[in-house]
C-alpha positions as CSV (number, residue, x, y, z in Angstrom):
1,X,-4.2,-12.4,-3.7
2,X,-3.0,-9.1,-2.2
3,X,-5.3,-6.4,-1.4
4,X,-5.2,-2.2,-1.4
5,X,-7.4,-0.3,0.8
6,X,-6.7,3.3,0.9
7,X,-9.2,6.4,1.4
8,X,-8.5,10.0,2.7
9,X,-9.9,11.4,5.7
10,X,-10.4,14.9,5.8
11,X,-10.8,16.0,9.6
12,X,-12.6,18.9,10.8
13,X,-9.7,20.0,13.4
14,X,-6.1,18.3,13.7
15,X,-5.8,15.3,16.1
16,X,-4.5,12.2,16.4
17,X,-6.8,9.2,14.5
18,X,-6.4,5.7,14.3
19,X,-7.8,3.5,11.6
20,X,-8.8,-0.2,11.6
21,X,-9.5,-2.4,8.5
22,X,-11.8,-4.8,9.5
23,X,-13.2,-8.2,7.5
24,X,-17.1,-8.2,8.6
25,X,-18.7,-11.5,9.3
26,X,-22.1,-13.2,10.6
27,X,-20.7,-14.3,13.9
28,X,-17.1,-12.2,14.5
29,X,-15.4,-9.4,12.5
30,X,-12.1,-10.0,12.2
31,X,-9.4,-6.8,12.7
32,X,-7.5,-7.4,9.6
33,X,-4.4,-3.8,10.1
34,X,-4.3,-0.8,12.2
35,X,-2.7,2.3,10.9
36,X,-2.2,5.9,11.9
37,X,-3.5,8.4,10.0
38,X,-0.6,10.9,9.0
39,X,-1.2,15.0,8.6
40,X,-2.1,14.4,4.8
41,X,-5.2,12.1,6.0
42,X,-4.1,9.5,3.6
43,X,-3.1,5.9,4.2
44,X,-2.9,2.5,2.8
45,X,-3.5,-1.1,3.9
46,X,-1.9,-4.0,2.0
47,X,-2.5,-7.7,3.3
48,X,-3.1,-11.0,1.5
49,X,-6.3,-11.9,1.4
50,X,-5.7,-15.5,2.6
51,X,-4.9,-13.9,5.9
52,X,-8.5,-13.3,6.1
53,X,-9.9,-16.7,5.5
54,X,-11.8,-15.8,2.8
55,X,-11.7,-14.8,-1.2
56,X,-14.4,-12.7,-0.9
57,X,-13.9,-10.4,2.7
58,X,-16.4,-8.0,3.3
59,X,-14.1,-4.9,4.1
60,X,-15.0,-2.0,6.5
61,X,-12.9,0.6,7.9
62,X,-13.4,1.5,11.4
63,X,-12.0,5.5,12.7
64,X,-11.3,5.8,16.4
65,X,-9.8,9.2,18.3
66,X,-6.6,8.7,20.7
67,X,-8.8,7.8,23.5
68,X,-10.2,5.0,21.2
69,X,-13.6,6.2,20.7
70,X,-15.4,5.4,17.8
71,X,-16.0,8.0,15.7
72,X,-17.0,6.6,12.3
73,X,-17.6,3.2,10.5
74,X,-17.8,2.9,6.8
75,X,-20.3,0.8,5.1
76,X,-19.2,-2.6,4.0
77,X,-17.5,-3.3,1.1
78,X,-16.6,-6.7,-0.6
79,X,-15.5,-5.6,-4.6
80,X,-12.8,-7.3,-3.8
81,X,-13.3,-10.4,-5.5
82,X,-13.0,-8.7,-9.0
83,X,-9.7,-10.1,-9.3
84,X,-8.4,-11.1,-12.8
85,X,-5.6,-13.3,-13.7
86,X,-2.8,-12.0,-15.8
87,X,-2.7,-14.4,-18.8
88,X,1.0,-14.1,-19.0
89,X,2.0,-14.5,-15.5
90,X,-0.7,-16.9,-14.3
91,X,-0.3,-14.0,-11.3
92,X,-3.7,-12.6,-9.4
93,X,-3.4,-9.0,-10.0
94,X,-3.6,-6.4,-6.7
95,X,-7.2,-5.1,-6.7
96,X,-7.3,-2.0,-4.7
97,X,-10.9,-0.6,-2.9
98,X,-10.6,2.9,-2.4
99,X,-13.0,4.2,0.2
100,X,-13.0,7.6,-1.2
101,X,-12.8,10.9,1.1
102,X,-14.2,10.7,4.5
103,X,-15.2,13.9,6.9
104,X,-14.5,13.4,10.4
């Protein structure tokens, strides 16, 4: 199954941000992407789910300044599983979390 993760990150002042999408576990999160974040604040993460081990990951995105200092960690999300298969194709369909806006 492929996976969308997307939000837009409205910051306070220009500056250069990296973002990390990160499958949360018990014992070790896994770093699954990292992307820049371009002048619009918007991005997008695509990656096949088997890549994380898992049907279900729990999904969290992790912000860090150009010094790598952490500046903000979403809470955990794991809708992904609310996948549905097309009836025609026999396909799993794309299910996309949206993290929504985020103020940095």
């Amino acid at each position: 199954m492929i996976g969308k993760v997307n939000a837009i990150i409205k910051m306070n002042q220009p500056r250069k941000l990296k973002v990390e999408l990160w499958d949360v576990d018990v014992l070790v999160d896994d770093k699954i992407e990292t992307k820049n974040i371009n002048e619009s604040g918007t991005f997008e993460f695509l990656f096949s789910t088997t890549d994380t081990g898992e049907f279900n990951p729990e999904l969290q995105l992790r912000i860090f300044d150009e010094d790598g200092k952490e500046l903000y960690r979403s809470p955990i999300n794991n809708s992904i599983n609310s996948v549905e298969i097309n009836n025609v194709t026999g396909f799993r369909e794309d299910t996309t979390v949206d993290f929504g806006l985020i103020e940095i």
